[in-house]
N, C-alpha and C positions, 0 to 999 in steps of 0.2 A: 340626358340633358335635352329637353325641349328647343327643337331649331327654329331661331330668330322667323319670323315673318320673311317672304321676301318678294321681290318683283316677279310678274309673270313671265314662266319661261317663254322665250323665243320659239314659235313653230313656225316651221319652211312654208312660205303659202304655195296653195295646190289653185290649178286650174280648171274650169267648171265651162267647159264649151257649148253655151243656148243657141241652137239653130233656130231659125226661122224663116217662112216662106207665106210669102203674100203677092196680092195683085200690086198693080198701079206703077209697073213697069215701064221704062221709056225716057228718054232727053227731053229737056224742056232747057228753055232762059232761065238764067238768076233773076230773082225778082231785084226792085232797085234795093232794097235793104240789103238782101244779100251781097249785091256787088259794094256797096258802101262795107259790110262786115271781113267779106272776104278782100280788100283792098287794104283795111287794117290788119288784118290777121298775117295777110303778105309781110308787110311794113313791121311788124313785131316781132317775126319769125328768127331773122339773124340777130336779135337783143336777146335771144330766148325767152320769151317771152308768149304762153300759150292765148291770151286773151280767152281762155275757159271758162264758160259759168257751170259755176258748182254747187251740187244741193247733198246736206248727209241728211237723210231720214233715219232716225229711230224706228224700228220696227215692233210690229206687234208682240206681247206677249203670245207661247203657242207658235207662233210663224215658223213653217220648216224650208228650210236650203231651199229644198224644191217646189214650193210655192212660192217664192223669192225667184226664183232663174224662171217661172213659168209667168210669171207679172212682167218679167224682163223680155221674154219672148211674145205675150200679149203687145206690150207696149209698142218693140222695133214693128210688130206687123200691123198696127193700128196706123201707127203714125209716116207717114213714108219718108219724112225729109230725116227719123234718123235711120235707113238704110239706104242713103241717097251718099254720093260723092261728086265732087265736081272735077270735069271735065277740062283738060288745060287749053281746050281752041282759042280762038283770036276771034270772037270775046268768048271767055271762058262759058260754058253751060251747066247743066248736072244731069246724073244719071238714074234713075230709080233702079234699084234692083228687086228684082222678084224672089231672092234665095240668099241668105248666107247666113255669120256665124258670128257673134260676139262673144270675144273670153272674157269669162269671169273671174278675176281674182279672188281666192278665198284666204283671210289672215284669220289662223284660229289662236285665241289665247287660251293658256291653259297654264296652273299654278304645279308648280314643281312639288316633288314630294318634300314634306314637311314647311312649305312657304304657303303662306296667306292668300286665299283665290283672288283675282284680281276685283278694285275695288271700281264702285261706277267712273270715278274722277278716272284712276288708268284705263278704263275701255273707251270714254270717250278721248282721250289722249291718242291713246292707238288710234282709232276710227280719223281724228282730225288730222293725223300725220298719215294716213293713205288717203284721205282725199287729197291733201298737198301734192304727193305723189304721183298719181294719175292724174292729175291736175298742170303737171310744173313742164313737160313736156308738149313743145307745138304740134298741134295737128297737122297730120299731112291730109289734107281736103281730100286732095285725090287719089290716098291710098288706102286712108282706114274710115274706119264708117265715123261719122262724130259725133259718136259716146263710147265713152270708159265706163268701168263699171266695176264694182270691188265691194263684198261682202266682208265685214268683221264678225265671228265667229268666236262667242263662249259657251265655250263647257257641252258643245254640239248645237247650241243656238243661235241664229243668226241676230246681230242684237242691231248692228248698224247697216243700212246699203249709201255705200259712195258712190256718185255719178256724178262726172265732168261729160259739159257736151262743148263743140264746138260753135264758136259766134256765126260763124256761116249758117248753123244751121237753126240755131233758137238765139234769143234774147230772152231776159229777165220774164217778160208777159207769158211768151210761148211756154214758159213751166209750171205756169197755172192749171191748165187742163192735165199735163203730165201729172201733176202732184195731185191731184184729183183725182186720176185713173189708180194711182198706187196706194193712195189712200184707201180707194174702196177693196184694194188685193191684200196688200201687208203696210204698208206704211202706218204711225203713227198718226205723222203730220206733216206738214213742210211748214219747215222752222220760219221760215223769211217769208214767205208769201201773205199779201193783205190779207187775199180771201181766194178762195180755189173753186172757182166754178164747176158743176155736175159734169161728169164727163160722157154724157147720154148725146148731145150734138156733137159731132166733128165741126170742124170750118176747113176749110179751104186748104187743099195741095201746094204746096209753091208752083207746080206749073199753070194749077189754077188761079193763082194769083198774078203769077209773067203774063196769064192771056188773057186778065184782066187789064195789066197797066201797058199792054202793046197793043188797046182796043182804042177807040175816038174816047171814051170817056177819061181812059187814062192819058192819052193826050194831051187832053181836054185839064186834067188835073195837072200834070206835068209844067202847061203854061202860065197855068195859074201861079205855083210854087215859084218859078224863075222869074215872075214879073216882080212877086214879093221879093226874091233874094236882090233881083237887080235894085229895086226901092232902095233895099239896106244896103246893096255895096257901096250906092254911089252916094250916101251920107254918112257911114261908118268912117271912124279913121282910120289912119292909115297906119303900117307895120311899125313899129319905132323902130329904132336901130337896138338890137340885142347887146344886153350888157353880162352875157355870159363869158367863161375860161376856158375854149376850147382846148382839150385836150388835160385837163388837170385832173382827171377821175372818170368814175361814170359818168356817161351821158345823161341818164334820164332817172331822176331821183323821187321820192314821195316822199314826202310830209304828212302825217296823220295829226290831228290834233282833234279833242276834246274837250270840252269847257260845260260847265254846269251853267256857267255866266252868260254864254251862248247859246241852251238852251231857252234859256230864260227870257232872255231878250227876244230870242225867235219868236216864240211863245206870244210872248204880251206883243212886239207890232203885227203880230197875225190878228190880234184879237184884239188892236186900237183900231185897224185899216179896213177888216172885215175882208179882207185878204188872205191868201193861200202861205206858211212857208216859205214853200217854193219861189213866191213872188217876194218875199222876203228879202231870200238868197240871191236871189237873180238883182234886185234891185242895189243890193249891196256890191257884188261884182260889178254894175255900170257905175256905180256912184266912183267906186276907186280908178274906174276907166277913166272915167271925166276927167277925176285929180288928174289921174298922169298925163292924160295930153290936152288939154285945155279946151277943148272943142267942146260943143253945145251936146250932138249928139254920140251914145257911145250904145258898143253892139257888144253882144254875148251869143254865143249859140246854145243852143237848147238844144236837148234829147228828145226827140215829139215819137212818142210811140202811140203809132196810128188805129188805136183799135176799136175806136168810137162806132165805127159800121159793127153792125151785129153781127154779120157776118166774118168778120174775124176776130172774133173777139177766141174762140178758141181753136184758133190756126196756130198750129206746132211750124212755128217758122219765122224768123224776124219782121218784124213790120215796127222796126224804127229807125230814126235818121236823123243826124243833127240838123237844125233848122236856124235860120238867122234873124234875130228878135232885135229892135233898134228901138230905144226911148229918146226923148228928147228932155234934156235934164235941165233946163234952161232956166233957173226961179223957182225950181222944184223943192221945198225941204224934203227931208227923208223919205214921210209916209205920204205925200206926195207924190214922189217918184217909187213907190212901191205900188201906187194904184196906176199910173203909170205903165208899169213895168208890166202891173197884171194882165193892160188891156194890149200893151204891142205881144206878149206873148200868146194870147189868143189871137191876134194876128197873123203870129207866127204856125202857130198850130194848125189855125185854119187854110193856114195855105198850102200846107201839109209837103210831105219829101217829093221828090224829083229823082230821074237818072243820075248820079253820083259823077259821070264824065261832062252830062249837059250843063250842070252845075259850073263844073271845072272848067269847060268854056269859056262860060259865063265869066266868072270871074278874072280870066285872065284876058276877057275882053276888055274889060271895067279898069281892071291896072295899067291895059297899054293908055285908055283914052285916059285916068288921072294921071298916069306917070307915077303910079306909086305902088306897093306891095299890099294886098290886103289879107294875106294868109296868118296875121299873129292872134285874131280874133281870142279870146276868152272862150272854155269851152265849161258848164254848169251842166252837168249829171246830175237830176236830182231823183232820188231809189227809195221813195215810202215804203217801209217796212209791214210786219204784222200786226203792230199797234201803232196809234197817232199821237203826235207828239202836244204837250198839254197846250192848251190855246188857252191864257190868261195874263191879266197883268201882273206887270210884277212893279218894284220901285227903286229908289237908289240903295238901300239900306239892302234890300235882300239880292240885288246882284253882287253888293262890296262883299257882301257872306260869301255869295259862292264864288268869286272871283280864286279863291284857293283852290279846288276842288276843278285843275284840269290838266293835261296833260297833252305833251308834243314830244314827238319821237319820228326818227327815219327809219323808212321800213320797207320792205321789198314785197313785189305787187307781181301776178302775172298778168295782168291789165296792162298795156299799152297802146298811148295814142299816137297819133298823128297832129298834137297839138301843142303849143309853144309853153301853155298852161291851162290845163283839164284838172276842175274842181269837180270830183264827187262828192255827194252828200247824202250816207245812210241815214235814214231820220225816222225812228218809232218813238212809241211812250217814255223811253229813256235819255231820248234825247238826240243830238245832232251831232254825227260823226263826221268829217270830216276827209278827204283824200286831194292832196295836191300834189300832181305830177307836173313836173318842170322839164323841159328840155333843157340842158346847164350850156348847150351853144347858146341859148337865145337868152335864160334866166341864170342868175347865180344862186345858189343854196343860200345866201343872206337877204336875197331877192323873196325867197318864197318865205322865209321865216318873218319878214316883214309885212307879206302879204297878208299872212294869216292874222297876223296880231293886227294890223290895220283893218281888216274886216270885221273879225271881233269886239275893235273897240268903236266903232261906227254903232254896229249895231246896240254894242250896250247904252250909247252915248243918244242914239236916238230914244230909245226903252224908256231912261231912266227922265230923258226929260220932258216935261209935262210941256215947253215951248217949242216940242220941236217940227209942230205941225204950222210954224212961223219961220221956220229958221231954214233959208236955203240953202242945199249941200250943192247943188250942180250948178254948172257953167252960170254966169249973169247972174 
């Protein structure tokens, strides 16, 4: 009798120790992104929560083990912020090391005698449940290097490489150059990334970058950024009072949602306003601010990842920081306040990140002389993917079509903020996905289910009507 088909058997994974040894040894400062990353990563650490960005590459057809672990060892000695850890003094620093060892996890799959070899759908199965894996655990800043790193392994072929790094030490930008360098070794592609720059310039060390922002020009830029955020604190509103249930569940919940309906609308006011998306998004989060507290103007923080100098544009090491962007919605209809919206966050960009403590200052200078709380702000992550999302009109008929076609679910994240509510938005050719993290002290889970739906129907509602460049949404 011929035995059934069956699942790949389990094999015990083996470990694979890549030494490495390179220059550029020595202490230096966090640069200020990093102290913003590592301040969150603090702050996450007791929720369990790794705050990891994760990339699985497919590997080449051909690719052996050992061209794989020897990309991995090029990589940590090229780049020095990942054989770098930080230092726990008062203010923390980091250290470069000239010498150590990163383990490799190896999970091989292999089909049992007389069961069906495993098909592409269970490799990638496997491969996206060890990236979760090495992913779901917080880093210790100052005891492991920050990257993990885990090969999947068929039939003696490396088919997948999983790698979580630490937010201290890259952001989303900084794995462009990365994915570039492995590209030209073994990778396929990097699935998420726009585009991946050549990986023939380096940019800049993180200690080269601290003794750039601890020089008169960084300063110099530093005053600039606090004169903008003082602008926005002292016209932003103020904290409301939190309508969450402390203590009736988890703390800090997400909300995913997806809409075709949402696409679509995105889509067509990007391409009635001559507008970005992002300024889309962003203009939709102040417009709901406004509602709720009746004030003329309403603030949102943005992600300004600073990589516009050329000189870091392929710097392995964070250079972003949330920034505070203030419209004034006063008689504004929709796409009104989405050009609006456009030109205070170039504002906001252009004034670029600051010290994360001078910052902090600042603001609780600002609260003593209003007398009020201004830490509830809105926080808008917006994450362009590898394709752009379609830029067209659309109309009432064909949003009421896709209005079926979406989808809202609670779901668990290793992303945690330090915000009352932090909207992410993955956004390619497919479309606009969606992340809302609620603190449930400050939000209720009825709180953000309505949020989403009120965002949504804003934007269709501006989309669909042809009046609505007459029709004021904001204050007056």
């Amino acid at each position: 009798m011929t035995p059934e088909p069956g699942p790949a058997a389990p094999v015990p994974p083996r470990t694979v120790t890549v030494s490495f040894e390179a220059g550029g040894t020595g202490p230096a400062p966090l640069t200020w992104s990093q102290q913003y990353y590592l301040a969150e990563t603090d702050a996450a650490r007791p929720h369990g929560r790794s705050l990891a960005i994760t990339r699985l590459y497919p590997l080449r057809p051909g690719v052996r083990e050992e061209q794989t672990t020897a990309a991995l060892r090029a990589l940590t000695e090229r780049y020095e912020t990942l054989r770098t850890r930080v230092t726990r003094t008062t203010p923390p620093t980091q250290q470069a090391h000239h010498q150590g060892s990163l383990e490799v996890t190896v999970h091989e799959i292999a089909a049992s005698a007389g069961t069906a070899p495993p098909t592409p759908h269970d490799i990638r199965a496997t491969a996206d449940a060890v990236l979760a894996d090495i992913a779901r655990r917080p880093f210790d800043v100052a005891e492991e290097w920050p990257l993990r790193a885990a090969l999947v392994v068929v039939g003696g072929r490396p088919r997948f490489l999983a790698l979580a790094f630490s937010h201290v030490a890259v952001d989303a930008y900084a794995l462009l150059p990365v994915s570039a360098f492995l590209v030209e070794r073994c990778a396929l592609a990097d699935p998420v990334a726009r585009t991946a720059p050549g990986s023939g310039a380096e940019g800049p060390q993180p200690r080269e970058l601290a003794e750039a922002e601890a020089s008169g020009a960084g300063d110099r830029a530093a005053r600039r950024a606090l004169l903008h955020a003082e602008r926005v604190l002292r016209r932003m509103p103020a904290t409301p009072v939190g309508a969450g249930r402390p203590g009736t569940g988890e703390r800090f919940r997400f909300l995913r949602r997806r809409s075709a309906a949402l696409d679509l609308a995105v889509g067509a006011l990007a391409a009635r306003t001559g507008e970005s998306p992002a300024a889309v998004l962003a203009a939709a989060v102040l417009a709901l601010d406004a509602a709720d507290t009746g004030e003329r103007y309403a603030a949102v923080q943005l992600i300004s990842a600073n990589r516009l100098r050329p000189e870091t544009a392929n710097a392995v090491v964070p250079c972003s920081q949330p920034v505070l962007c203030c419209a004034d919605t006063e008689g504004a209809s929709f796409p009104e306040l989405v050009r609006r919206t456009a030109a205070a966050s170039l504002r906001a960009y252009a004034a670029g990140p600051c010290p994360p403590a001078a910052l902090a200052e600042l603001r609780a200078a600002v609260e003593r002389e209003r007398g009020v709380r201004l830490d509830g702000v809105a926080t808008l992550n917006y994450r362009p993917r590898a394709t752009a999302l379609p830029i067209r009109e659309t109309d009432v008929d064909e949003l009421r079509r896709a209005a079926a076609d979406a989808e809202t679910e609670w779901v668990d994240s290793a992303m945690l903020w330090q915000s009352a509510h932090y909207l992410s938005a993955d956004v390619d050719g497919s479309g606009v996905r969606l992340l809302l993290q609620i603190d449930t002290d400050v939000r209720s889970p009825g709180w953000a289910e309505r949020r989403l739906a009120d965002l949504e129907a804003l934007l269709c509602a501006a989309a669909a009507d042809p009046a609505a460049d007459r029709m004021p949404v904001g204050h007056g």
